[in-house]
C-alpha positions as CSV (number, residue, x, y, z in Angstrom):
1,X,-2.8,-13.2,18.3
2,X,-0.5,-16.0,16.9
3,X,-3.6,-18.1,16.6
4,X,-5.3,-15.7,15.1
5,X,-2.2,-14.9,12.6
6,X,-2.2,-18.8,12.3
7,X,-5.9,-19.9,11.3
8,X,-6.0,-16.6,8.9
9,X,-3.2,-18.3,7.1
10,X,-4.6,-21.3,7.0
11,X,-7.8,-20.0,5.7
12,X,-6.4,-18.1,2.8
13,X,-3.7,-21.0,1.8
14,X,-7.2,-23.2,1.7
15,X,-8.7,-20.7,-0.4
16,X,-5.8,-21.2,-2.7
17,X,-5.7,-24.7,-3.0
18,X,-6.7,-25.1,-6.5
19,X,-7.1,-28.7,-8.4
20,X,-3.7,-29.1,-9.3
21,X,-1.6,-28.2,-12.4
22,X,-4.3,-28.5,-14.8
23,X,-5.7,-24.9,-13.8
24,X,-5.7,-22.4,-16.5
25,X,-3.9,-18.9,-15.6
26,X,-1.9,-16.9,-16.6
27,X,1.6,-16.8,-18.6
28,X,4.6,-17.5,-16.1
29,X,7.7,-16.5,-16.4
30,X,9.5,-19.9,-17.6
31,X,11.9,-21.8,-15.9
32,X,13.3,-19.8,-12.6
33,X,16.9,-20.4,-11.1
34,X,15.6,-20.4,-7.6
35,X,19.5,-19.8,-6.0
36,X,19.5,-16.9,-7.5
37,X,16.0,-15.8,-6.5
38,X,16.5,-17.1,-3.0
39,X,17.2,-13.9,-0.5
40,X,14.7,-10.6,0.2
41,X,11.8,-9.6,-1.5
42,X,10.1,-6.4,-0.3
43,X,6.0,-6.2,-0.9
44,X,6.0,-3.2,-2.9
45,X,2.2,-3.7,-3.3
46,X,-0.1,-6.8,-3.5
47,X,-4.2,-7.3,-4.2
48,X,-6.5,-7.1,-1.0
49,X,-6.3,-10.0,1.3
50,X,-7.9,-10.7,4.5
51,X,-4.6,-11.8,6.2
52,X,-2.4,-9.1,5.3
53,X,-5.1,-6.7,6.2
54,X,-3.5,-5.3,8.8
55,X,0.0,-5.0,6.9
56,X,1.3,-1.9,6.3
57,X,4.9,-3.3,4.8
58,X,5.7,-7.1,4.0
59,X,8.9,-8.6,3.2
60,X,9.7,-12.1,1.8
61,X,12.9,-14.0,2.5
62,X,13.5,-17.3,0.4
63,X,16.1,-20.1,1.0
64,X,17.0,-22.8,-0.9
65,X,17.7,-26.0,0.7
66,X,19.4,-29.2,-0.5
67,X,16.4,-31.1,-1.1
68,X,15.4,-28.4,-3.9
69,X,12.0,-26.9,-1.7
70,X,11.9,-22.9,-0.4
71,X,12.3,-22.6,3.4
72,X,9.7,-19.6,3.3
73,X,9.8,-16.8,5.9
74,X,7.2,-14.2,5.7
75,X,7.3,-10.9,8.0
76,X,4.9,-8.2,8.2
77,X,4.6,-4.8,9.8
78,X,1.0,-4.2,11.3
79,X,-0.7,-1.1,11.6
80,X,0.6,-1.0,15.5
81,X,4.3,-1.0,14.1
82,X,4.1,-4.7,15.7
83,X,5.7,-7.4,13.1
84,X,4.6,-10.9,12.5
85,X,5.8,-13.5,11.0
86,X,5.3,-17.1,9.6
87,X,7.5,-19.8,8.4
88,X,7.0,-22.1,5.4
89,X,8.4,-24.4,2.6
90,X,7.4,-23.9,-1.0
91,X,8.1,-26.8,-3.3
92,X,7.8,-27.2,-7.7
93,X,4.0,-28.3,-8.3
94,X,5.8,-30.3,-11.2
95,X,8.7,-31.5,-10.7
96,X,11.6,-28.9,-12.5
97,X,9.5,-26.7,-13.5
98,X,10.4,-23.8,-11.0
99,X,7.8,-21.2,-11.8
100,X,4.6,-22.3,-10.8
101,X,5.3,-23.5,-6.8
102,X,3.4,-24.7,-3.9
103,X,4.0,-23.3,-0.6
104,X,2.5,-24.0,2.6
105,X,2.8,-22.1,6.4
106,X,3.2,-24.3,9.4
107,X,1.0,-24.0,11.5
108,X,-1.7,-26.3,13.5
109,X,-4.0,-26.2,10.9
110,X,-1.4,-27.3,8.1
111,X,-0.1,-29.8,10.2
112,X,-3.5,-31.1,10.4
113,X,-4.7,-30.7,6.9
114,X,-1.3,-30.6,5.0
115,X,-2.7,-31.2,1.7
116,X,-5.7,-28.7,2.1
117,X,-3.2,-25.8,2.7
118,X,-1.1,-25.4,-0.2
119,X,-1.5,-22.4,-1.5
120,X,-0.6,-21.6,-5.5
121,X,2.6,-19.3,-5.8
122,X,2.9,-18.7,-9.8
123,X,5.8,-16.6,-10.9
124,X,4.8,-14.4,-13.4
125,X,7.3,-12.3,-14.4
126,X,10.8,-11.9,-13.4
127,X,13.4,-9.3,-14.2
128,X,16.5,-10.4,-15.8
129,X,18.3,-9.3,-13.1
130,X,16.3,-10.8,-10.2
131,X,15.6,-7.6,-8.8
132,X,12.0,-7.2,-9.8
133,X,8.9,-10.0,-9.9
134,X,5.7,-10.6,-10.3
135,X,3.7,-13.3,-8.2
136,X,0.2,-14.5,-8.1
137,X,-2.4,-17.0,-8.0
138,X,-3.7,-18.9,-11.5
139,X,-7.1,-17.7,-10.9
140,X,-6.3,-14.3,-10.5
141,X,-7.2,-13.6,-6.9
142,X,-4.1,-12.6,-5.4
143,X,-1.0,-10.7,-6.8
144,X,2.2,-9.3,-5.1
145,X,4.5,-7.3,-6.6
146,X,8.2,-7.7,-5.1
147,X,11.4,-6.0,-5.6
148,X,14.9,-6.9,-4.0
149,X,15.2,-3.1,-2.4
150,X,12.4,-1.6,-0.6
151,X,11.4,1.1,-2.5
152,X,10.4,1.1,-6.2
153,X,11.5,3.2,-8.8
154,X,9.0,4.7,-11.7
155,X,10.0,2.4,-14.5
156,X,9.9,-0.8,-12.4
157,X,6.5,0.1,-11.1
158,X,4.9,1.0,-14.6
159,X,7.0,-2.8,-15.7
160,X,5.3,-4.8,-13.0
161,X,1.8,-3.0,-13.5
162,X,2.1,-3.4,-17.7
163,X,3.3,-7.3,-16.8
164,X,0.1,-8.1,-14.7
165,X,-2.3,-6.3,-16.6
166,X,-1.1,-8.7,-19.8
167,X,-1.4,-11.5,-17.4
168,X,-5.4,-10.5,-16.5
169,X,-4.7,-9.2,-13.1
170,X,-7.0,-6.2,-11.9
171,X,-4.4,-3.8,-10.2
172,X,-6.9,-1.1,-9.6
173,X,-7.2,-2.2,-6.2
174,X,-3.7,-3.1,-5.7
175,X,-2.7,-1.9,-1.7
176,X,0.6,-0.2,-2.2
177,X,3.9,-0.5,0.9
178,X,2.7,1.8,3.6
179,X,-1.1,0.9,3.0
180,X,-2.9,-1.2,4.9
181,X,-6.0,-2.8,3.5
């Protein structure tokens, strides 16, 4: 099943590798203080994917580290009430500009093809606060909308939706926490 968990990874970071930071997308939210947005993020829904399929509830947790890159540590809750998880490292695609990251899972395949497996995680929008944000790909194709506590309020949820409808996103067939898809 790890394998499995693994190469599915692997195959949607690969899907994400995009040419660089000369891809279009859409507006970010500016320059991020990632210490303060280190800590838990809860899924509170997120654009189909094949990898989280089976997710039912995902949760984030960020760490900074003293080189400046993201010790990454993804869990999710499957269908079965089993949870997985994977470890990874997101760094700045440029350097100090802290909205638009890379991250990468490690894993066989990554080890293998480290530079194929960086997937694009854009920072869209972010809450004053840090309690609300808004991630996604530049082309569009994936989206997750995260909150510090694990369920979301009305007027966060209509925020997050307005923010990634301005940004191009398609949230009509947005998976919400508790879904699986």
């Amino acid at each position: 099943m790890r394998l499995f968990v693994a190469l599915c990874s692997a195959l949607l970071i690969a899907g994400c590798v995009g040419s660089g930071t000369d891809v279009d997308g859409p507006e970010t939210a500016g320059q991020v203080n990632l210490e303060r947005y280190q800590g838990t993020w809860y899924e509170q829904a997120r654009l189909p994917m094949f990898f989280q399929r089976n997710c039912v509830r995902s949760q984030a947790n960020y760490r900074l580290q003293e080189d400046g890159s993201v010790a990454v540590t993804n869990r999710c809750e499957t269908e079965e009430g089993e949870w997985e998880q994977a470890e990874g490292e997101a760094v700045p695609q440029q350097e100090g500009q802290t909205d638009k990251l890379w991250v990468r899972f490690d894993n066989w395949f990554s080890n293998l093809f480290p530079s194929l497996t960086k997937g694009h995680y854009w920072i869209l929008y972010l809450a004053d606060d840090y309690s609300a944000a808004l991630v996604g790909s530049p082309d569009r194709d994936y989206l997750w909308l995260l909150t510090r506590e694990k369920e979301i309020d009305t007027a966060t949820r209509d925020r997050l939706l307005d923010e990634a409808r301005k940004r191009g996103y398609d949230t009509s067939e947005l998976i919400w926490r508790g879904e699986s898809g």
